[in-house]
C-alpha positions as CSV (number, residue, x, y, z in Angstrom):
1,X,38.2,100.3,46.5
2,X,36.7,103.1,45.0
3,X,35.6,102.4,41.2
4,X,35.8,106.4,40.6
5,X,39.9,105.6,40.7
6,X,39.6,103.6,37.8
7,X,37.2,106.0,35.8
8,X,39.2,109.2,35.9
9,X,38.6,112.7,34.5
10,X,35.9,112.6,31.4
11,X,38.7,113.5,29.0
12,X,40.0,109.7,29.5
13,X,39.7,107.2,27.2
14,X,37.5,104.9,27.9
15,X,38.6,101.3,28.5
16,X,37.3,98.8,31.1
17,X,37.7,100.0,34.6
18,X,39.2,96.5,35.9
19,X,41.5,95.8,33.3
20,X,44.7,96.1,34.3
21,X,47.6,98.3,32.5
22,X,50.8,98.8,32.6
23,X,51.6,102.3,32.9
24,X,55.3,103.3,32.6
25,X,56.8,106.4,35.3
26,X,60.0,108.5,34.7
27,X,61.6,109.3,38.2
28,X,64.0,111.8,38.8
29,X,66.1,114.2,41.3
30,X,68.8,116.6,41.7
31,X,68.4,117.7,44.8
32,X,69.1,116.7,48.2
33,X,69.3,113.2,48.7
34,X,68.0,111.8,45.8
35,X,68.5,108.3,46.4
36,X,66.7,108.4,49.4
37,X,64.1,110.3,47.3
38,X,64.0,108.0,44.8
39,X,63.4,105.3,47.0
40,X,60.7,106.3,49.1
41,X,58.8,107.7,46.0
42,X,59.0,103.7,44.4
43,X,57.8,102.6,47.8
44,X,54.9,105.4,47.3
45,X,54.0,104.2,43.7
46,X,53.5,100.7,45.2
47,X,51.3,101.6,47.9
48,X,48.8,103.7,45.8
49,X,45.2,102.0,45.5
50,X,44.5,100.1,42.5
51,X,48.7,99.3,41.8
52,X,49.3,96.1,41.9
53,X,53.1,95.8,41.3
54,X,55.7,98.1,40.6
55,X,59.0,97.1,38.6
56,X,61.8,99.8,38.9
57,X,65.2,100.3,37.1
58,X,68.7,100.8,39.2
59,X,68.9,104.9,39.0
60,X,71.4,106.3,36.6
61,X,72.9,109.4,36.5
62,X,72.4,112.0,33.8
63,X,73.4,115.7,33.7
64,X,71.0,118.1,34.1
65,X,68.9,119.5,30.8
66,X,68.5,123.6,30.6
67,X,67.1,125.0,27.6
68,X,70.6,125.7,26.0
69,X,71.2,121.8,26.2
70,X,73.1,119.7,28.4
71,X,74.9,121.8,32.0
72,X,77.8,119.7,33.4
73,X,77.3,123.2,35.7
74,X,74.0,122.1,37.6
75,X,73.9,119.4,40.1
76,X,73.5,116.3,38.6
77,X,70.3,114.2,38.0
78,X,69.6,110.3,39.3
79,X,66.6,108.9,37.2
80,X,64.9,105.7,37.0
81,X,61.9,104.3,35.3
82,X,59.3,102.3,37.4
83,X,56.4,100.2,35.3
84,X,53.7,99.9,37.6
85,X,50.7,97.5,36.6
86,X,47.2,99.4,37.7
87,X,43.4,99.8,37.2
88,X,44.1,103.8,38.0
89,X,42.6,105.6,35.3
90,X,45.4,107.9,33.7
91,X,44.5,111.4,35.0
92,X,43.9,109.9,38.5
93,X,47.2,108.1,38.6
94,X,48.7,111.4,37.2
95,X,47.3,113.5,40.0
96,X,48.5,110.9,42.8
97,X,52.1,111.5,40.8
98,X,51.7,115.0,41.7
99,X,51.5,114.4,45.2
100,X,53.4,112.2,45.5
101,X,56.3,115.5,44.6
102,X,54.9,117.5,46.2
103,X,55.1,115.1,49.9
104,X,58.8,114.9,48.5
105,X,59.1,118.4,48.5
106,X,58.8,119.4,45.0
107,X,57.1,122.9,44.2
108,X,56.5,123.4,40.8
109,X,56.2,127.1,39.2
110,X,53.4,127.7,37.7
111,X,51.1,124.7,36.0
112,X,51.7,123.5,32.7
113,X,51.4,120.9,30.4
114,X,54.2,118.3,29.5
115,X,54.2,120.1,25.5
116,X,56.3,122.8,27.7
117,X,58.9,121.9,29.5
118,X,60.2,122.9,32.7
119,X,63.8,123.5,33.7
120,X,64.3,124.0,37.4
121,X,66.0,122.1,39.8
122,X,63.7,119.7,41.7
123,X,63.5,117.0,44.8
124,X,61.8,114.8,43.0
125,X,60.1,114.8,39.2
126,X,57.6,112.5,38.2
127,X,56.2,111.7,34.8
128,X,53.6,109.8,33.0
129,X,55.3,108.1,30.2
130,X,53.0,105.6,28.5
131,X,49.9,104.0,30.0
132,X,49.7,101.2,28.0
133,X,48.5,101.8,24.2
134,X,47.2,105.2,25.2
135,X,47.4,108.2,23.0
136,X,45.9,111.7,24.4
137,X,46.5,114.8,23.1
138,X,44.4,116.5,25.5
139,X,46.8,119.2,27.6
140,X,45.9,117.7,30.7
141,X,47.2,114.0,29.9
142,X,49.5,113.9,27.3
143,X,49.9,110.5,26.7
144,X,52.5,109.2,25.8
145,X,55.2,112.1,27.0
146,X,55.9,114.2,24.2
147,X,59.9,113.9,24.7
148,X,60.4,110.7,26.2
149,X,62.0,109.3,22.9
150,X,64.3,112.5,23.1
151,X,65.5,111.4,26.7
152,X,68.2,108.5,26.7
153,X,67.7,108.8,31.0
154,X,64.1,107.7,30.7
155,X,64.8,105.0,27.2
156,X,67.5,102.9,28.9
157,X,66.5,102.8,32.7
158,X,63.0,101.6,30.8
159,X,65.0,99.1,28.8
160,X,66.5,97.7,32.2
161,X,63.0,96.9,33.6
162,X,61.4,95.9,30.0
163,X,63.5,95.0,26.9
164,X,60.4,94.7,24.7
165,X,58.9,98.2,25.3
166,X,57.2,100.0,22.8
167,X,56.5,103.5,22.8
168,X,53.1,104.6,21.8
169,X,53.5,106.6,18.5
170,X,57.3,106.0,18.2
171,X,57.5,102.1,18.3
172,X,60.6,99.6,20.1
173,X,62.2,101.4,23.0
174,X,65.3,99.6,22.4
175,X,65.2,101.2,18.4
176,X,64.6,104.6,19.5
177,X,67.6,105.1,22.1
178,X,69.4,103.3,18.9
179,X,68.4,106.3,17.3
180,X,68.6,108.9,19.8
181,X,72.7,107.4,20.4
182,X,73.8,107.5,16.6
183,X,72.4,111.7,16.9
184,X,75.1,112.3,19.4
């Protein structure tokens, strides 16, 4: 295998390029079949060089977020959370996550960073949640993603795949969508 997988872009941190990490992916879809989707994207994550094994949640269903909140209106969302183990260096493994869309049929508007978030329908959504103890604030990698303690779709399917998560920055996964429940 190719060690430059395991090195990345220069803005990574660096860390041993054998050691293995767990490195935690938000799925999601709302359009066309997004089971199917789903599935063939978890297959995709496992076959990716340098993954070892791949843990996913059941999908969920959520309704769709729109920058006035919550739209019962849009067509609904099915998410899931997949941990994947890997010696992928972050910005690599986030570049194969693009592609990985994009073979799905995603077309994203124009680029942007996760600090902006983008509202559109989509095939097939994949973000870089945590990658083990990681904190970047470059706008390339934001590590970990700046709203995943705001999203009870990506803190309970994680939950279902790793009851002692911890969220870099925030702390217990299983506290924050505590916190996140008693907002609502």
């Amino acid at each position: 295998m190719n060690r430059r997988l395991a090195q990345g872009f220069d803005g990574d941190v660096e860390r041993d390029p054998r050691a293995q990490v767990e490195a935690v992916v938000a799925l999601g879809a709302n359009l066309g079949d997004r089971a199917e989707t789903m599935a063939a994207a978890i297959t995709d994550l496992a076959r990716l060089p340098l993954v070892d094994a791949v843990r996913a949640s059941e999908p969920v269903e959520s309704v769709a977020l729109k920058p006035e909140g919550r739209d019962a209106a849009a067509p609904a969302y099915l998410n899931a959370v997949a941990v994947l183990t890997t010696r992928l260096a972050p910005s690599v493994l986030l570049a194969y996550l693009h592609a990985i869309e994009r073979r799905h049929g995603r077309v994203r508007g124009a680029e942007r960073s996760a600090l902006e978030a983008g509202w559109e329908d989509r095939t097939l959504d994949l973000d870089l949640i945590a990658y083990g103890d990681v904190v970047s604030d470059d706008p390339r990698l934001l590590l970990p993603h700046p709203r995943a303690a705001e999203r009870d779709f990506v803190l309970g399917p994680w939950l279902a795949v790793d009851p002692d998560a911890v969220l870099p920055g925030v702390g217990r996964v299983d506290e924050a969508l505590r916190r996140l429940q008693g907002e609502r």
